[in-house]
C-alpha positions in Angstrom: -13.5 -8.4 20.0 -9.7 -7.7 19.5 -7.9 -4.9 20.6 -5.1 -3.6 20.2 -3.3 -0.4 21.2 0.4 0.2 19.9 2.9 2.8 22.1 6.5 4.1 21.4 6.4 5.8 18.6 8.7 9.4 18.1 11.2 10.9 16.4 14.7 10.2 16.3 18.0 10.8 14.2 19.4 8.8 11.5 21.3 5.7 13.5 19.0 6.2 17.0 16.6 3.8 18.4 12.8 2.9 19.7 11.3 0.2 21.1 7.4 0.0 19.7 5.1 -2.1 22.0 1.7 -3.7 21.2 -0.8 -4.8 23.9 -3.2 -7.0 22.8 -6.5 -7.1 24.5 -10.2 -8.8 23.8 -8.4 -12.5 22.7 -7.8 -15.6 25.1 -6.0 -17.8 22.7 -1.8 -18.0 23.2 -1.8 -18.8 19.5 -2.4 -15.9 17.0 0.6 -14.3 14.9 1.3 -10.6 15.7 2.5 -8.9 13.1 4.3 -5.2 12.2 3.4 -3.3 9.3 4.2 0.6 8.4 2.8 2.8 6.4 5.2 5.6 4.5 4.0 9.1 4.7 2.6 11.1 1.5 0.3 8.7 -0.1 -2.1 6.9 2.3 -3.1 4.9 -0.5 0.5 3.1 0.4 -0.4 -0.7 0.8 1.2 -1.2 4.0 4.5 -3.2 4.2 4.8 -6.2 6.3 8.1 -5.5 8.8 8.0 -8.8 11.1 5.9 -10.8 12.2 5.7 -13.8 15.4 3.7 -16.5 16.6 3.1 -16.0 19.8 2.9 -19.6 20.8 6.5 -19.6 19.7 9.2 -19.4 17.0 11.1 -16.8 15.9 10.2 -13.9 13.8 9.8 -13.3 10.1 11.2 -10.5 8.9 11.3 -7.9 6.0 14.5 -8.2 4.5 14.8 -4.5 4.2 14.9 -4.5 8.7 17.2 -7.6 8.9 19.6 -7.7 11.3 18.3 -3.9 12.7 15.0 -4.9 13.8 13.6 -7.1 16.8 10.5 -8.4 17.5 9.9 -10.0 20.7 7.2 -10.6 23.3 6.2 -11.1 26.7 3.0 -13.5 26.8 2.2 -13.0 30.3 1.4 -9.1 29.3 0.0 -9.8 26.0 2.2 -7.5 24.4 5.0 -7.7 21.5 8.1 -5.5 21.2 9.5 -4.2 18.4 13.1 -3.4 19.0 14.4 -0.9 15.8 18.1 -0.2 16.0 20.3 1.9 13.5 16.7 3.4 12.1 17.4 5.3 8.6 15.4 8.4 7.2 13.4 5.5 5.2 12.1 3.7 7.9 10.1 6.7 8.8 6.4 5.8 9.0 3.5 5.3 10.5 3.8 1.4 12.3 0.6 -0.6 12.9 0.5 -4.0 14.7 -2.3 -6.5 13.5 -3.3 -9.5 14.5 -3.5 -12.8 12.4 -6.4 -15.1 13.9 -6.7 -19.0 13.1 -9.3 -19.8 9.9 -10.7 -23.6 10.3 -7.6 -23.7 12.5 -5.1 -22.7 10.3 -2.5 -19.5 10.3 -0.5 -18.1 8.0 2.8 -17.2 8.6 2.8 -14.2 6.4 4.1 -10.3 5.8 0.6 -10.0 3.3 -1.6 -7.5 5.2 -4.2 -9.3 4.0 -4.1 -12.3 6.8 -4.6 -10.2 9.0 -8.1 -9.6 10.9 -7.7 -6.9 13.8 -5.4 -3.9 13.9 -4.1 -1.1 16.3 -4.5 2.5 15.3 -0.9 3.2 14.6 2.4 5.2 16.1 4.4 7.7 14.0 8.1 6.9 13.3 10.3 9.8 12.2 13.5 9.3 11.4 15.7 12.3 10.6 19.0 12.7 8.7 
């Protein structure tokens, strides 16, 4: 079974930075995508929103364009973890972040933000950004 425990997560001001980190655990195949999604505060009926996500046999990262260019997703195979690097955060990027995992159907993934692809998720890690 797949596991995964996310880390990182606190408040900061309007500009600051955090690094989330995502350990996966339970999985012995290098090629699965990892993705980032948050979920805004007040209505946890919120889908949640697709932020980036990576293959981690290799490739670069798709992102959300609304974290473009501030956001960095990265990982470190030999740990089984991924990084997300958020710089210049703003007020709306407060959240609650989850990472999932994307597993292969008939041998097939999807390189997608859609929540839906996804099979296993981590329990989350509040982000509050303040102004």
């Amino acid at each position: 079974q797949v596991q995964l425990v996310e880390s990182g997560g606190g408040s900061v001001q309007s500009g600051g930075s955090l690094r989330l980190s995502c350990t996966v655990s339970g999985y012995i195949s290098s090629n699965y995508f990892i993705g980032w999604f948050r979920q805004a505060p007040g209505n946890p009926g919120n889908e949640r929103e697709g932020v980036v996500t990576i293959n981690t046999a290799g490739g670069s990262g798709i992102y959300a364009d609304s974290v473009k260019g501030r956001f960095t997703i990265s990982r470190d195979n030999t740990k089984n973890t991924v990084y997300l690097q958020m710089n210049s955060l703003k007020p709306e990027d407060t959240a609650v972040y989850y990472c999932a995992a994307q597993l292969p159907r008939l041998g097939r993934l999807y390189p997608s933000l859609d929540a839906k692809w996804y099979d296993a998720w981590g329990q989350g890690t509040q982000v509050t950004v303040s102004s």
